[in-house]
One Martini backbone bead per residue (centre of mass of N, CA, C, O) as a GRO file, in nm:
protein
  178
    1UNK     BB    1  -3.454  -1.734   0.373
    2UNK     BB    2  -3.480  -1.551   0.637
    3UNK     BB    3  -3.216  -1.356   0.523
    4UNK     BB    4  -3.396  -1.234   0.274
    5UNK     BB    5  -3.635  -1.134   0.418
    6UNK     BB    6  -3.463  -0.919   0.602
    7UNK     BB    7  -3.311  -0.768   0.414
    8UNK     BB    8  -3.547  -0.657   0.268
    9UNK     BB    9  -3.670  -0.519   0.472
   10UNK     BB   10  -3.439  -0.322   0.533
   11UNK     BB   11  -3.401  -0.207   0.284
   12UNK     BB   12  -3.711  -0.055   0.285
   13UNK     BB   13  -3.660   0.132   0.544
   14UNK     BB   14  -3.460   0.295   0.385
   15UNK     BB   15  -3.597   0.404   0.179
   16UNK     BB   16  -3.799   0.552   0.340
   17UNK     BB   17  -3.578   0.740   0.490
   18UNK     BB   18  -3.473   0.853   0.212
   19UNK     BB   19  -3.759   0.991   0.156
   20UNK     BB   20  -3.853   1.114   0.456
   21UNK     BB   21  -3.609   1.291   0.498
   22UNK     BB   22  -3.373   1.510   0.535
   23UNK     BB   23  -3.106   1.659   0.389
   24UNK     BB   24  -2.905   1.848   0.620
   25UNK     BB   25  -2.812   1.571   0.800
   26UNK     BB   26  -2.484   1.554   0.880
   27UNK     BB   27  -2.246   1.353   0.991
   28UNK     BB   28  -2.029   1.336   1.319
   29UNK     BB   29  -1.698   1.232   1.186
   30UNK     BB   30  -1.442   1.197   1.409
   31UNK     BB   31  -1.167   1.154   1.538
   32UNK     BB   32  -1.275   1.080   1.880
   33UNK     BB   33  -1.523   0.992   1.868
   34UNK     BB   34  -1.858   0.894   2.007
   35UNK     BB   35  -2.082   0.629   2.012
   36UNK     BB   36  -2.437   0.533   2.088
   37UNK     BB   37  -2.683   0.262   2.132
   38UNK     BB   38  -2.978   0.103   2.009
   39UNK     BB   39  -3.155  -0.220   1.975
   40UNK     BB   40  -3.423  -0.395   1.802
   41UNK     BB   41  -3.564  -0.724   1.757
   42UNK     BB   42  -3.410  -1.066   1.588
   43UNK     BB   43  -3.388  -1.407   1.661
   44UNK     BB   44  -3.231  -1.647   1.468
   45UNK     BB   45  -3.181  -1.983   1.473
   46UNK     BB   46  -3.202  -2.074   1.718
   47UNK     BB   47  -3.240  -2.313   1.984
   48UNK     BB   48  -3.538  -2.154   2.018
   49UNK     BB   49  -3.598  -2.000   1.815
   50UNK     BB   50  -3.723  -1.673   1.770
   51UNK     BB   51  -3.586  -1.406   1.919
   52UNK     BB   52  -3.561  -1.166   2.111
   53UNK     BB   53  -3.354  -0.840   2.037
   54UNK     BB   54  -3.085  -0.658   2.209
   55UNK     BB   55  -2.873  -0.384   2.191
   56UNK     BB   56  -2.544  -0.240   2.259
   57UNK     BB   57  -2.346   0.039   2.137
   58UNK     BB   58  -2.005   0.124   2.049
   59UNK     BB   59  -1.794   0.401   1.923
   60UNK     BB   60  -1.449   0.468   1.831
   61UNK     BB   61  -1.297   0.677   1.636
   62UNK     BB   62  -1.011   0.661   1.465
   63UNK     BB   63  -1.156   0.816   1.223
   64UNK     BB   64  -1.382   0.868   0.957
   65UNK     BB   65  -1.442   0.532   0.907
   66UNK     BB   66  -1.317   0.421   1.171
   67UNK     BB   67  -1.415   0.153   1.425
   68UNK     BB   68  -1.450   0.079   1.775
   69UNK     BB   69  -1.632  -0.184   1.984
   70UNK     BB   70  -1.910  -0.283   2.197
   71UNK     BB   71  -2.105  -0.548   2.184
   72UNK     BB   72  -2.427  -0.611   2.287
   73UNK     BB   73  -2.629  -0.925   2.318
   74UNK     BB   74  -3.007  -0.998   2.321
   75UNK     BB   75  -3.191  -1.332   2.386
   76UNK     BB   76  -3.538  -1.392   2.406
   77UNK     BB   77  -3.728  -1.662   2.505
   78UNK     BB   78  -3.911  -1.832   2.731
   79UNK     BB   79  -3.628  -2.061   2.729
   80UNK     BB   80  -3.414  -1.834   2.660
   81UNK     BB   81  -3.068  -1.702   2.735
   82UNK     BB   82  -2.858  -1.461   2.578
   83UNK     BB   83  -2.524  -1.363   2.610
   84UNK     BB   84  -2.332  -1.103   2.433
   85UNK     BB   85  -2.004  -1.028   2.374
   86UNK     BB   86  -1.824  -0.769   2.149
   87UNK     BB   87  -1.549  -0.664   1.946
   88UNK     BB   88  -1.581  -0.396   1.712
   89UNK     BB   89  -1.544  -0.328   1.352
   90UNK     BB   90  -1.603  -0.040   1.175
   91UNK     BB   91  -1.682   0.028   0.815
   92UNK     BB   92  -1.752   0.330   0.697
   93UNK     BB   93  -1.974   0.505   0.466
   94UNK     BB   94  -1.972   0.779   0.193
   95UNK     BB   95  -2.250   0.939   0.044
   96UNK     BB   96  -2.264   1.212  -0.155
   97UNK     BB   97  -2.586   1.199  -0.258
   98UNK     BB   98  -2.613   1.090   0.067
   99UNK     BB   99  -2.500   1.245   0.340
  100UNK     BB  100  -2.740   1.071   0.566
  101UNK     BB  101  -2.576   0.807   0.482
  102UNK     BB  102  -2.417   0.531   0.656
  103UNK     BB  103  -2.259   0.269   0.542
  104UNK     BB  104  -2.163  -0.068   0.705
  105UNK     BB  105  -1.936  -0.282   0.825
  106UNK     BB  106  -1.874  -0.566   1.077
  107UNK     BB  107  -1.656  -0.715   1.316
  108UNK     BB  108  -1.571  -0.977   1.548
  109UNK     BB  109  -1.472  -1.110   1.894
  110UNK     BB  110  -1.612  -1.331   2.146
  111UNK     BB  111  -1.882  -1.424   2.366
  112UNK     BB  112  -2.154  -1.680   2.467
  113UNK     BB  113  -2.427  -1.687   2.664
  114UNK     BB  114  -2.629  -1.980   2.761
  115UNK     BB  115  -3.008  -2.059   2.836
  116UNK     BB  116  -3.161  -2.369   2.853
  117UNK     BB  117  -3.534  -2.493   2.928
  118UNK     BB  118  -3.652  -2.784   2.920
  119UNK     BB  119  -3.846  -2.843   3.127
  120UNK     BB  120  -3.838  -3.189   3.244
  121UNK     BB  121  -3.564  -3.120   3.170
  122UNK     BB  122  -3.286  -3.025   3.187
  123UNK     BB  123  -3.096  -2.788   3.148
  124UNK     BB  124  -2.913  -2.579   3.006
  125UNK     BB  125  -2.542  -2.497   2.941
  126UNK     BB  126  -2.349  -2.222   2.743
  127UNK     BB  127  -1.998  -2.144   2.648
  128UNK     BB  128  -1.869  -1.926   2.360
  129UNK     BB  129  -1.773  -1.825   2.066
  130UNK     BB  130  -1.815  -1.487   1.901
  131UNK     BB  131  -1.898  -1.394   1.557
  132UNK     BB  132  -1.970  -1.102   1.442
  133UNK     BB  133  -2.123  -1.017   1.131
  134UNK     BB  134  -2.197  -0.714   0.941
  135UNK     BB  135  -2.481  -0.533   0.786
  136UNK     BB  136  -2.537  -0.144   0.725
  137UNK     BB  137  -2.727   0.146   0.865
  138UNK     BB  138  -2.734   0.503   0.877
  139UNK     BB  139  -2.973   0.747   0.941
  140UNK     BB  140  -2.975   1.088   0.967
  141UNK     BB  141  -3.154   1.356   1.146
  142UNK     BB  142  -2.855   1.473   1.263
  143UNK     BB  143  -2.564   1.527   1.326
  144UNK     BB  144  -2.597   1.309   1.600
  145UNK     BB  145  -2.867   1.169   1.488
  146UNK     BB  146  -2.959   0.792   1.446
  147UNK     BB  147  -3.091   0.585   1.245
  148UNK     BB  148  -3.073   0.211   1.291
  149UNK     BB  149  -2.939  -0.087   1.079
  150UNK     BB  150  -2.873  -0.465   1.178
  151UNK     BB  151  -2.726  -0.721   1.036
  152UNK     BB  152  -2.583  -1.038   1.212
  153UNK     BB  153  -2.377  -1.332   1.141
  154UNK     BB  154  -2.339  -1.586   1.400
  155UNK     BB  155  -2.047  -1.726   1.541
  156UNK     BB  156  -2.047  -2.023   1.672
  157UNK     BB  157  -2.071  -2.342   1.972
  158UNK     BB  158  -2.329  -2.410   2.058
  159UNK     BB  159  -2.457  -2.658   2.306
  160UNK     BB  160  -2.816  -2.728   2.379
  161UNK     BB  161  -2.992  -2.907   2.093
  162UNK     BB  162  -2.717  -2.969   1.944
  163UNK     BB  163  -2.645  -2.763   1.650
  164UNK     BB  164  -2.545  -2.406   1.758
  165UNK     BB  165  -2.369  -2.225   1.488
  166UNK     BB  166  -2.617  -2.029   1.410
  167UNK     BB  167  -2.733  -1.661   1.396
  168UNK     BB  168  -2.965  -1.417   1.364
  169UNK     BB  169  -2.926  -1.033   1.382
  170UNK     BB  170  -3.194  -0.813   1.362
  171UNK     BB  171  -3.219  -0.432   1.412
  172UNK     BB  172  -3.346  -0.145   1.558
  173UNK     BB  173  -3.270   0.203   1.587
  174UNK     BB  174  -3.016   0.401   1.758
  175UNK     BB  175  -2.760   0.720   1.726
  176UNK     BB  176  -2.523   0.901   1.933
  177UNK     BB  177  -2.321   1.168   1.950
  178UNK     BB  178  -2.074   1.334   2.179
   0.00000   0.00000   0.00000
C-alpha cells in the first residue's frame, strides 16, 4: 500500500514540473559524459519503520541512453542507520514530444550495512547483498541541470529485529552534466 502512495506522490511531482518548466532544455546525453546527483527522501518498511534518506549517485554514460554508476543509500531514524553502496546500470529514455523528461529504470548490486540500536538490549549490528531496482525520471531545467525523482526497490537479507528483506527508498533531488 505504501508503494502506490510512493509512486502516485512521484507521479503528481512529475506532473507539476512538465506543466511548470520551460520546454527548450534539452539534456546533454551523449557517450563519455558524467552526470552527478544528490536527493533526499524516505525509506519505508525498514527495521525501525520509515527513515530519512539521502542518495548520491553518478552516472558515465557509455551511450546515450545507457549509463554505469555508483549508487550510495543513506538511512537514519533514531535508532537505525544504513548505509548502501551499489553499481547501477541505468536505461535512459527519450520522449520525443516532452524532450526534457527523460525516464529511466536502473538495477544494481552492492552490499548494505545496517546498525539498529535496541534501547536496553544489545545493539544489532548486520551486512548484506544489496539489489536496488528502480524506476524514474529527470526533467531538465537545462541542457546540464535536472530535477530528478526515483523509487527504488531494495532486496537485501539484513537480519537486525526479525527478517528485513526489502525497503522502499523514494528521493527528490538534482543531477549536473560535467
Amino acid at each position: 500500500m505504501r508503494a502506490k502512495g510512493v509512486l502516485l506522490g512521484g507521479i503528481t511531482l512529475l506532473s507539476c514540473l512538465l506543466l511548470a518548466s520551460p520546454a527548450t532544455a534539452q539534456p546533454e546525453l551523449r557517450s563519455g559524459t558524467i552526470a552527478a546527483g544528490g536527493a533526499v527522501g524516505l525509506q519505508g518498511d525498514t527495521a525501525d519503520g520509515t527513515a530519512f534518506a539521502v542518495t548520491l549517485n553518478g552516472d558515465f554514460f557509455l551511450s546515450h541512453n545507457v549509463s554505469i554508476g555508483p549508487l550510495l543509500q543513506l538511512g537514519f531514524t533514531g535508532d537505525l542507520t544504513q548505509v548502501g553502496l551499489s553499481l547501477q546500470a541505468k536505461l535512459t529514455a527519450d520522449i520525443p514530444e516532452v524532450p526534457n523528461l527523460t525516464p529511466h529504470v536502473q538495477a544494481g548490486i552492492g552490499f548494505i550495512r545496517a546498525h539498529l540500536d535496541r534501547g536496553p538490549l544489545p545493539s544489532v549490528n548486520d551486512t548484506s547483498f544489496l539489489i536496488p531496482v528502480g524506476v524514474g525520471a529527470a526533467y531538465y531545467l537545462s541542457p546540464r541541470f535536472a530535477l530528478d525523482s526515483t523509487v527504488l526497490l531494495n532486496f537485501t537479507d539484513l537480519d537486525l529485529a526479525g527478517s528485513e528483506n526489502f525497503f522502499i527508498t523514494w528521493v527528490i533531488g538534482f543531477k549536473y552534466h560535467f
